[in-house]
C-alpha positions in Angstrom: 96.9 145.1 90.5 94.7 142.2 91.2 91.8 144.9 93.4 92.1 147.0 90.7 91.3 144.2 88.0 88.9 143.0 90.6 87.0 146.4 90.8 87.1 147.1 87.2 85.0 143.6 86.6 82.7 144.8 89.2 82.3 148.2 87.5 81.6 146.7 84.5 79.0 144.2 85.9 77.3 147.4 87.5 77.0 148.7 84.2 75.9 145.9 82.6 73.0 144.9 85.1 72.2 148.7 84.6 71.6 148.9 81.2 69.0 146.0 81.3 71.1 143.7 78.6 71.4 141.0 80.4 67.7 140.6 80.6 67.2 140.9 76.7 64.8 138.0 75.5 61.9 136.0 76.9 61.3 134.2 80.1 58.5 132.0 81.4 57.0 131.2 85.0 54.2 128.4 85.8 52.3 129.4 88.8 49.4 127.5 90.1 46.6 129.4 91.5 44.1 129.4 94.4 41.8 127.6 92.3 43.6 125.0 91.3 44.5 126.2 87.4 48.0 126.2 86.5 49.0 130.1 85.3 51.4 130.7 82.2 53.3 133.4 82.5 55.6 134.8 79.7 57.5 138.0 79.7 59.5 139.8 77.3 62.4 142.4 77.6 63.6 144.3 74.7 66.3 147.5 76.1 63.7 149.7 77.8 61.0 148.2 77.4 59.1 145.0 78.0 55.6 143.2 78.3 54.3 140.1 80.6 51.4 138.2 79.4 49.5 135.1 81.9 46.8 133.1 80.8 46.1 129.2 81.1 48.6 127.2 80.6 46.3 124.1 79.5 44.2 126.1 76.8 45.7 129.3 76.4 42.7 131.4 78.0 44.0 135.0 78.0 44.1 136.1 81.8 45.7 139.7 81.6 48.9 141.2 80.5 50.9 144.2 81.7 53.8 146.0 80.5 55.8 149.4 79.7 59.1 150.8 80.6 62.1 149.0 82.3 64.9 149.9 84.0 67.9 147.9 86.4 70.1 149.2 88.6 72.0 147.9 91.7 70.0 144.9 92.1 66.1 146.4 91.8 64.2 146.4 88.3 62.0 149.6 88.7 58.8 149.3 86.0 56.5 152.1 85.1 53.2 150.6 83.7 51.9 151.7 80.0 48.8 149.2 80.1 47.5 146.8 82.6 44.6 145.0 81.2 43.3 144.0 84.6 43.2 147.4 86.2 43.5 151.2 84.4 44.4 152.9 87.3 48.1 151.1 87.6 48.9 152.7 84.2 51.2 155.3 84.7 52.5 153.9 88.3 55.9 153.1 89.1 57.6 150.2 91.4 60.7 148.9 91.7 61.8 144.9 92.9 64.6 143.2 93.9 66.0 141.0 91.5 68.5 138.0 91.1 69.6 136.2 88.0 71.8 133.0 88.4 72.0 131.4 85.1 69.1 131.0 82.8 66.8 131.6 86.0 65.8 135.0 87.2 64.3 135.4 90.9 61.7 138.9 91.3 60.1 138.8 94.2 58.3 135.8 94.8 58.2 134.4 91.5 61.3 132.4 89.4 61.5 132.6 86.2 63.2 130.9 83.5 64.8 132.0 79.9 63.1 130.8 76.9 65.8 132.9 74.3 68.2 135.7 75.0 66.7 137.5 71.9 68.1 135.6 68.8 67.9 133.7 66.8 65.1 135.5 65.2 66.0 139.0 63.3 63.3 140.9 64.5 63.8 141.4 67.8 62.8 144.4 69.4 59.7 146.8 70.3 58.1 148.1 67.3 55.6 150.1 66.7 53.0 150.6 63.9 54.0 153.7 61.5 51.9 153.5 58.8 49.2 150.8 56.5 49.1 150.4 52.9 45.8 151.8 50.8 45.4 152.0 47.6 49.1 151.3 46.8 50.4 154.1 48.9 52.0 153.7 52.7 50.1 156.4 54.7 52.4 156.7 57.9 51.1 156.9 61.3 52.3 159.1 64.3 54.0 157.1 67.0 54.5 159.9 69.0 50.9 160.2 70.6 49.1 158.1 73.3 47.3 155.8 71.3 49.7 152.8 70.3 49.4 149.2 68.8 53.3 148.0 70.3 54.7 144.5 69.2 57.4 143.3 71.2 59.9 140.4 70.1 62.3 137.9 71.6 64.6 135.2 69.7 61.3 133.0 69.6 58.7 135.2 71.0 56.3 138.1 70.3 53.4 140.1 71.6 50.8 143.1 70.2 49.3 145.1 72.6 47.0 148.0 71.7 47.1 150.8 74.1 46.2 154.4 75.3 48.6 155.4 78.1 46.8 159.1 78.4 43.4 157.4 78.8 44.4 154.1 80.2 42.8 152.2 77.9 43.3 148.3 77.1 42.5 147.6 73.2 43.8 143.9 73.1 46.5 141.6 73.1 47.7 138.1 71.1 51.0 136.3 71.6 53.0 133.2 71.0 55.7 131.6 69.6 57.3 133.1 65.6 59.6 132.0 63.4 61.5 133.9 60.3 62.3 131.6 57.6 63.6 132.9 54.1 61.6 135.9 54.2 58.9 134.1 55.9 57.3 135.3 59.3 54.9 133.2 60.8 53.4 133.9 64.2 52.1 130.8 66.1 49.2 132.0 68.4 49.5 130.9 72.0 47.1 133.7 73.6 44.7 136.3 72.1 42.3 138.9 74.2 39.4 139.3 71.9 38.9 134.8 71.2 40.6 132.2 72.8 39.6 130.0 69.8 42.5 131.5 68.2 44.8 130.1 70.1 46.5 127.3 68.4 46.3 128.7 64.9 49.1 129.9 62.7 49.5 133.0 59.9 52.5 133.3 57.9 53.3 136.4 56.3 56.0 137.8 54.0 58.7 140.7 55.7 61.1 142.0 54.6 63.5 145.0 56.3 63.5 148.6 54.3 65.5 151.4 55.9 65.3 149.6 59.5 61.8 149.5 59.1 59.5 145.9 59.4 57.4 145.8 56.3 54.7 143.1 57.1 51.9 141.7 54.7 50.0 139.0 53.9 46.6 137.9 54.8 44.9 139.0 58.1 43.5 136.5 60.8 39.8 137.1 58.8 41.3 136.4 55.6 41.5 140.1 54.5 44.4 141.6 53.1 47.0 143.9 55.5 50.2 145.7 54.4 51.7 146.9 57.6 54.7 149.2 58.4 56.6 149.0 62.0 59.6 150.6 63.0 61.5 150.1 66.1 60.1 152.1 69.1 62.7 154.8 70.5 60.3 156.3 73.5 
């Protein structure tokens, strides 16, 4: 009795390291660099998907970012790259790495890392994607289905947009940080952004609100103008 209760937990395990769960949320890693500059790195898993974002950890001076589909199974997390800011041709290229996570700390290949959040407290965790804008008072929806994609991926504490074209490789931008969803608030702290690192620092707040499992987001843009956005959670 006690093997087969032993082997049953192990099964389970198996399944549960396979499925990626036990990865859910956001984890950090502080690397310094040949040149002397201390390297923030923040990644963030959500099911199959996830995205990993470096830059400086003194200023915020966005370095590159990385990210796509996710996968564990029997101790190796196999990746297949979406977008790589720093280099087109890894887009669409697979790998696979052994991992170990003890705790709150997760070792892949050279680098530890530690958990910031395990994907609450905040209720908008997930990968979304951008289905459709508000004009003129109507929502005009957008296909997810095709190459080009603007993806925002959230933790319990975390988040990150990338714009991406996976058929032609190309790298639109990036911005992440820290968010927070307080009575119907959403307000996303900027920690990193591609196109100006003299965002970085500055904080939007936005109204939200959930219709139908879809994130309705609006409010005023970074320039001051006016945005309505629709995202609903990515499935492929």
């Amino acid at each position: 009795m006690k093997k087969y209760v032993l082997s049953l937990i192990l099964i389970l395990l198996a399944i549960s390291l396979s499925n990626g769960q036990d990865l859910n949320g956001a984890w950090q890693s502080t690397v310094t660099n040949n040149e002397g500059v201390s390297v923030q790195y923040v990644a963030i898993v959500s099911g199959d998907y996830f995205s990993q974002a470096f830059f400086e950890k003194e200023n915020g001076k966005f370095m590159g970012t990385m990210g796509g589909a996710l996968s564990l199974k029997n101790g190796s997390l196999t990746y297949t790259l979406e977008f790589a800011s720093f280099d087109p041709d890894l887009v669409g290229t697979s790998d696979s790495l052994p991992y170990r996570l003890d705790g709150d700390k997760l070792y892949v290949d050279d680098k530890t890392w530690t958990r910031l959040d395990d994907g609450s407290p905040g209720n908008l965790a997930g990968a979304w994607l951008i289905s459709g804008r508000k004009r003129d008072g109507q929502i005009v929806k957008r296909d997810t289905s095709g190459p080009r994609k603007t993806m925002k991926i959230l933790s319990g504490t975390r988040f990150q947009w990338i714009a991406f074209n996976t058929e032609t490789k190309e790298f639109m931008g990036t911005g992440g940080g820290t968010y927070t969803t307080t009575n119907g608030k959403y307000t996303e702290n900027i920690g990193f952004f591609s196109r100006d690192d003299s965002r970085v620092g500055a904080s939007l707040q936005f109204n939200y609100e959930l219709v139908d499992g879809d994130w309705h987001h609006y409010g005023l843009s970074s320039k001051g103008q006016p945005i309505y956005e629709v995202w609903s959670k990515r499935v492929k």
